[in-house]
N, C-alpha and C positions, 0 to 999 in steps of 0.2 A: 156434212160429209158422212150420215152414220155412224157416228161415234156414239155410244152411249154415256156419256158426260162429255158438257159442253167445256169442259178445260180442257179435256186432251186437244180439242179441236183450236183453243184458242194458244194453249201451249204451242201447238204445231204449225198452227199456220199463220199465225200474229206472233214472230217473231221481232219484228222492226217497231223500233221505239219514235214516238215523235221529235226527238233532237236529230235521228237518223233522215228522217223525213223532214224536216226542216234546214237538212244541209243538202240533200240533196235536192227542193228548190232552191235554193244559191249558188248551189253551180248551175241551175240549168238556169236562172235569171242570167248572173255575169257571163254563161257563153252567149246567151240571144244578145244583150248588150253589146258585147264584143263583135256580134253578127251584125249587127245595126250600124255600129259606127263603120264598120268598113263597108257597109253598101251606103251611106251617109258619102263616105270620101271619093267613093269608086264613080257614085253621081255625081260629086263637085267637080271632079277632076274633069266629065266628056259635061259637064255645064248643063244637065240638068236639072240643078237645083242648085241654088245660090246659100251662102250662109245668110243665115239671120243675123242681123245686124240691129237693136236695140237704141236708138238714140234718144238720152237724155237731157232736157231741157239744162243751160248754164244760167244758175242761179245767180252769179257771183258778180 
């Protein structure tokens, strides 16, 4: 930026800490999450796309 010492510049412009930055991927994971299961529901609902269904073999 032209500063003559590179603190002023990291003073000034590297405010944000990594704990800051690691919440804020968290909320922008859990709102895509949140964006997925309802285009998840919004296709079951007009049928296209089925839930997964997992069937396990009965041991017993």
């Amino acid at each position: 930026m032209g500063h003559s010492d590179i603190g002023i510049t990291l003073n000034v412009y590297t405010h944000i800490k990594f704990d800051d930055a690691q919440k804020e991927v968290e909320v922008i994971q859990a709102r895509q999450q949140k964006e997925m299961e309802s285009v998840r529901e919004e296709l079951e609902k007009v049928g296209e796309i089925q839930p997964k269904v997992i069937r396990f073999p009965n041991k017993a």
